[in-house]
Z-matrix of the N, CA and C atoms (Angstrom, degrees):
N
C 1 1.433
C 2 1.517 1 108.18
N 3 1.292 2 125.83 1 135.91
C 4 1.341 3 142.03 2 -171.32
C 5 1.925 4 109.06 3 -104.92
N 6 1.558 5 87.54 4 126.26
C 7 1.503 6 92.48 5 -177.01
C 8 1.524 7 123.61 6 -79.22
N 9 1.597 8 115.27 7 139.47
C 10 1.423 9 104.35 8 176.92
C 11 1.372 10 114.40 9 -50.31
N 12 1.344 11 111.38 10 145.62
C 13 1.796 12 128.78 11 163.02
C 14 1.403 13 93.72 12 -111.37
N 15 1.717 14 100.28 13 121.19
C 16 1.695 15 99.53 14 161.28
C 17 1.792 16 94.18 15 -112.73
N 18 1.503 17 95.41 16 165.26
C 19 1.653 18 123.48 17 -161.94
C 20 0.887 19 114.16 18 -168.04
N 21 1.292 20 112.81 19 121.19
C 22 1.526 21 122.24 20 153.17
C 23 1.647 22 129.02 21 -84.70
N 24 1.225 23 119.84 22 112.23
C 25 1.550 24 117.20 23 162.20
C 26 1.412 25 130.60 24 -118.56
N 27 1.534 26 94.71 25 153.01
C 28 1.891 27 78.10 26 -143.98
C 29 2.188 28 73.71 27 -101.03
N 30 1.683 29 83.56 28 156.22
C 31 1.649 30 95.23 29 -158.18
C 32 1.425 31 106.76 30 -102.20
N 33 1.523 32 109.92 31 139.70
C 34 1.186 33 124.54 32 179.66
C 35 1.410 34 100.19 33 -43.88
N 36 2.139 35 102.11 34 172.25
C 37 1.270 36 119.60 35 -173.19
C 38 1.776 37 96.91 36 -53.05
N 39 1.566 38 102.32 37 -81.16
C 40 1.622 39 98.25 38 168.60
C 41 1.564 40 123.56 39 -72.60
N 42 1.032 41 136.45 40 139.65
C 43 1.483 42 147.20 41 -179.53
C 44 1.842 43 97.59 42 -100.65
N 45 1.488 44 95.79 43 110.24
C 46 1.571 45 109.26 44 -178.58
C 47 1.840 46 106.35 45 -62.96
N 48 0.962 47 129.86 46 160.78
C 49 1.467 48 136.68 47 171.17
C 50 1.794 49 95.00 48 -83.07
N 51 1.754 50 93.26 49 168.36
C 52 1.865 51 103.21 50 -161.56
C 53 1.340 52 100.13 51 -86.62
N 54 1.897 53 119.74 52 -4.30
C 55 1.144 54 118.59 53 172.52
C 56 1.200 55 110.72 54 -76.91
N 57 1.640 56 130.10 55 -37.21
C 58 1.011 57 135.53 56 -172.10
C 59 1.378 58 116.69 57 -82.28
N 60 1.346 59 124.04 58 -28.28
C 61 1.606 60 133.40 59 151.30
C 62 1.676 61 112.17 60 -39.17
N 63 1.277 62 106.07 61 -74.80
C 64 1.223 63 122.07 62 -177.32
C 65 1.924 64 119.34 63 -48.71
N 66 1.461 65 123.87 64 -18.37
C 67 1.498 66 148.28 65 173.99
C 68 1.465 67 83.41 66 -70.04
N 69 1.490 68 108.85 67 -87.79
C 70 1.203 69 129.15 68 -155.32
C 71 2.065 70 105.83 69 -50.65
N 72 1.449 71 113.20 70 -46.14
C 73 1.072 72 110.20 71 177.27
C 74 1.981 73 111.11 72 -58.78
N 75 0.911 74 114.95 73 -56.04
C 76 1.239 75 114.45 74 163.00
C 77 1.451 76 136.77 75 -45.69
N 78 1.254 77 107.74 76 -29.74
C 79 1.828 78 115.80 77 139.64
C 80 1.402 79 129.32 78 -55.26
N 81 1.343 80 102.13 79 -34.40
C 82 1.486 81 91.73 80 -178.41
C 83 1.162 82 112.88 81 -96.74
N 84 1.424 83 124.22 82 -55.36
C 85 1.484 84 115.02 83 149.82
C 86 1.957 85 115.85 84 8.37
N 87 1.317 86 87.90 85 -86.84
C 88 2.084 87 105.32 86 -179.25
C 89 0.937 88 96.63 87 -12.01
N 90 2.046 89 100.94 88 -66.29
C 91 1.878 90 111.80 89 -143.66
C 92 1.428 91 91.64 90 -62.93
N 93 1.019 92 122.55 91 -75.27
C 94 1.806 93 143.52 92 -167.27
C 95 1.362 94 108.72 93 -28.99
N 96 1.597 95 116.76 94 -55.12
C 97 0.920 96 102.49 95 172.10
C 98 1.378 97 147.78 96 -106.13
N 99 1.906 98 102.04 97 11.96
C 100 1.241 99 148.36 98 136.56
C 101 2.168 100 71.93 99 94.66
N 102 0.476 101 125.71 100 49.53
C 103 2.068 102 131.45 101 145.54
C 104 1.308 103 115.64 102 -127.31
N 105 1.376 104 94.92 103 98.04
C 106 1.577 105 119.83 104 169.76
C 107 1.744 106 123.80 105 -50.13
N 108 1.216 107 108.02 106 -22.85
C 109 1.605 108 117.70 107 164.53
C 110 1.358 109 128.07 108 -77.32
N 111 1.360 110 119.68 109 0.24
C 112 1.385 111 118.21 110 -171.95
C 113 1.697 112 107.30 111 -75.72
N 114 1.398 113 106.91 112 150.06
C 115 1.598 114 121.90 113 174.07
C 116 1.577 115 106.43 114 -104.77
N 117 1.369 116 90.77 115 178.50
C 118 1.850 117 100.62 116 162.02
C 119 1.581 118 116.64 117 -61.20
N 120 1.364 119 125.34 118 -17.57
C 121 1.629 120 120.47 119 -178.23
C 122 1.577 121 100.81 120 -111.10
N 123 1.274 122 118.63 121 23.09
C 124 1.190 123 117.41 122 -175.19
C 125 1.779 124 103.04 123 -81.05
N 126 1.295 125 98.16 124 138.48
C 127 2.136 126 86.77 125 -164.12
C 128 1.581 127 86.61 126 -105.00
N 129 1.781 128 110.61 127 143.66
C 130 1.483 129 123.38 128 178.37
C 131 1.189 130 112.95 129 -53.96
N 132 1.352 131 118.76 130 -44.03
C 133 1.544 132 133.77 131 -154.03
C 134 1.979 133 91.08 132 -79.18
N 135 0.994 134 130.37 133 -69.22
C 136 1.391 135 142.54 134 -156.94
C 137 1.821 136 110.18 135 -63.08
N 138 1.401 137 90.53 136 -17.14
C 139 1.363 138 105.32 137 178.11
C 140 2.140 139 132.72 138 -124.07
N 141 2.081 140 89.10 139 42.09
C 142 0.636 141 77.42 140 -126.97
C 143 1.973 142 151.34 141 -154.52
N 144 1.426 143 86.06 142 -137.02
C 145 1.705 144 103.45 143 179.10
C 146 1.143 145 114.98 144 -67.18
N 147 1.207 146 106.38 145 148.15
C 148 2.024 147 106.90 146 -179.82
C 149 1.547 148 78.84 147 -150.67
N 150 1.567 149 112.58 148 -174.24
C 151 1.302 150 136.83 149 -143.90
C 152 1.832 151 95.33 150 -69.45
N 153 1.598 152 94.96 151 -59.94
C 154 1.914 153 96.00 152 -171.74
C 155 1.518 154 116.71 153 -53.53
N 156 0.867 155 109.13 154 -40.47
C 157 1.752 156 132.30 155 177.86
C 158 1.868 157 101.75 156 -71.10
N 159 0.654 158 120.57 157 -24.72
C 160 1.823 159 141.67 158 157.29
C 161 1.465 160 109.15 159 -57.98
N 162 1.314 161 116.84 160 -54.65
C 163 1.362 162 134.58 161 -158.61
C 164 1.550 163 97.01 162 -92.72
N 165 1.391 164 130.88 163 -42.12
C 166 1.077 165 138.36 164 -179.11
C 167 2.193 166 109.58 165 -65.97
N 168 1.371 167 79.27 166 -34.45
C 169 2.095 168 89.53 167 178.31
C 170 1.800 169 99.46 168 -55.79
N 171 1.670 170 80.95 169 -51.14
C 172 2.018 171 72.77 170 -157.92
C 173 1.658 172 114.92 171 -96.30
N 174 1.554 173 109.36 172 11.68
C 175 1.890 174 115.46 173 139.99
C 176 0.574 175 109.09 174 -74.31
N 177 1.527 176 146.40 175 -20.33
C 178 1.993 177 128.39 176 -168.54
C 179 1.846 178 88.27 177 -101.66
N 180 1.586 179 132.73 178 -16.59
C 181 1.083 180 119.08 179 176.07
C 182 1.474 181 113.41 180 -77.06
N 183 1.377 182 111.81 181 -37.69
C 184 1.442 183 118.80 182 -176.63
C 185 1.249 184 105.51 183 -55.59
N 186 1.613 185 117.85 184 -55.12
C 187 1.657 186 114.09 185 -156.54
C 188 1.693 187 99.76 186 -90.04
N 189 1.593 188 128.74 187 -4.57
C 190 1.331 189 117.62 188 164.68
C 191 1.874 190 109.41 189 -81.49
N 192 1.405 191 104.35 190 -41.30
C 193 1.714 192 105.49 191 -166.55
C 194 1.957 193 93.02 192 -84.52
N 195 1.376 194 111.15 193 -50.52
C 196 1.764 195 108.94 194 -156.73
C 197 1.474 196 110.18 195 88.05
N 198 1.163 197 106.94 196 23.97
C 199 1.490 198 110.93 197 151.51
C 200 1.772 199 113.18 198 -142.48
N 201 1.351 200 100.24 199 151.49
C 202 1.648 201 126.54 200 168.74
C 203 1.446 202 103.83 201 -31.98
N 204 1.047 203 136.92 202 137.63
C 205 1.480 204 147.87 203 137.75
C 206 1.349 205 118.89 204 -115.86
N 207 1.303 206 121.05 205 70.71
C 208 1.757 207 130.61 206 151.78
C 209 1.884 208 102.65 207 4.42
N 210 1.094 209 126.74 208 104.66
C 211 1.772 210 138.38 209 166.73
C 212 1.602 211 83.90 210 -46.28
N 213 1.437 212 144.62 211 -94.93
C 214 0.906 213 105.78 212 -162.02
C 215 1.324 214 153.39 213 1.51
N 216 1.582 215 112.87 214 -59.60
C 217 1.446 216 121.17 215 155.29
C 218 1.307 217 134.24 216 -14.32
N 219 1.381 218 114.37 217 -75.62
C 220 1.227 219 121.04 218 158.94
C 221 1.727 220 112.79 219 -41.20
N 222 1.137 221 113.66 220 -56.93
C 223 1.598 222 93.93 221 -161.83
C 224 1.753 223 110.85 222 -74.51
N 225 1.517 224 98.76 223 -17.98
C 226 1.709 225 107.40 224 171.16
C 227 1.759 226 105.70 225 -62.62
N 228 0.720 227 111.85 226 -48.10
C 229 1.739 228 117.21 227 -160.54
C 230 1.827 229 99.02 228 -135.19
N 231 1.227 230 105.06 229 68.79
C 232 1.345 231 120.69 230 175.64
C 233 1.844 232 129.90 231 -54.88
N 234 1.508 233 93.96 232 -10.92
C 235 2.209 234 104.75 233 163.86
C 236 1.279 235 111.93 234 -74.95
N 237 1.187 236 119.12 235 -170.33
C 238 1.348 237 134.92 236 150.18
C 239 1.265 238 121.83 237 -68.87
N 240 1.455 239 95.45 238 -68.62
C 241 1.388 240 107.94 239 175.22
C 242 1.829 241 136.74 240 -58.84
N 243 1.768 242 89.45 241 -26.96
C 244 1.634 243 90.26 242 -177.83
C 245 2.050 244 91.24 243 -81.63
N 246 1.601 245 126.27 244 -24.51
C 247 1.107 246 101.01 245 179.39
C 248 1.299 247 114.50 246 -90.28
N 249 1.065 248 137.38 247 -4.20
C 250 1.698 249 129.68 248 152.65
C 251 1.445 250 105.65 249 -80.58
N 252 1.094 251 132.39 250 26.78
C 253 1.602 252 121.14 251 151.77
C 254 1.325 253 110.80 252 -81.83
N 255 1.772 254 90.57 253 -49.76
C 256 1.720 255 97.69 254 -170.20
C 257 1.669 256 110.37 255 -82.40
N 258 0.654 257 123.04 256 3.26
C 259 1.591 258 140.92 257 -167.75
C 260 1.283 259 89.65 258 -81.61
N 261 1.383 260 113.89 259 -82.71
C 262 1.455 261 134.43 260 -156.86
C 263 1.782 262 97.33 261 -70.35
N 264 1.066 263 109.91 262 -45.50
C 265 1.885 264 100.79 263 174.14
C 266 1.414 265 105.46 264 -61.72
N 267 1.279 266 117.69 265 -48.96
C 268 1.529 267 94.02 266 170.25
C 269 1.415 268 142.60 267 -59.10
N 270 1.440 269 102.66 268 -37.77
C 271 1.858 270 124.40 269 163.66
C 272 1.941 271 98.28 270 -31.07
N 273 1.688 272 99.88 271 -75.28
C 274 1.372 273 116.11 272 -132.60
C 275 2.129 274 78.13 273 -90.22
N 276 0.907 275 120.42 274 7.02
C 277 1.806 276 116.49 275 -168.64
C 278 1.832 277 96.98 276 -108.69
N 279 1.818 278 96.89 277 -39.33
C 280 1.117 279 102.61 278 -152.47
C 281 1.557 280 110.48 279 -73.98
């Protein structure tokens, strides 16, 4: 069982929608982990991700959004989609 990570990020000028998180997370995913078939339920670990490639997810998040994404993240909520849930609740919460 995986422990909550709470976070605050403070949110770009525009705050993208969790659909548009979830696109974009699935792009980077691909690149990172260079498999062009991955979806939104595609899990990091199974496909995969280890720590550098972790670190590499949440530089392509920083320099697409302009905010911090804590590596944790990824290994807490290892999809696309479950980490643009928390992504974007934090953006639009934070």
């Amino acid at each position: 069982m995986s422990e909550t990570t709470t976070t605050t990020l403070t949110a770009p000028a525009t705050t993208p929608g969790v659909e548009a998180l979830t696109e974009l997370l699935v792009g980077v995913y691909r690149d990172a982990l260079g498999a062009p078939g991955l979806d939104e339920q595609s899990d990091f670990y199974e496909n995969g991700g280890d720590s550098l490639t972790a670190f590499q997810v949440t530089a392509r998040l920083q320099d697409a959004l302009g905010v911090d994404v804590p590596v944790a993240l990824v290994f807490a909520y290892p999809t696309p989609a479950d980490l643009a849930d928390v992504v974007h609740s934090d953006l639009v919460e934070g």
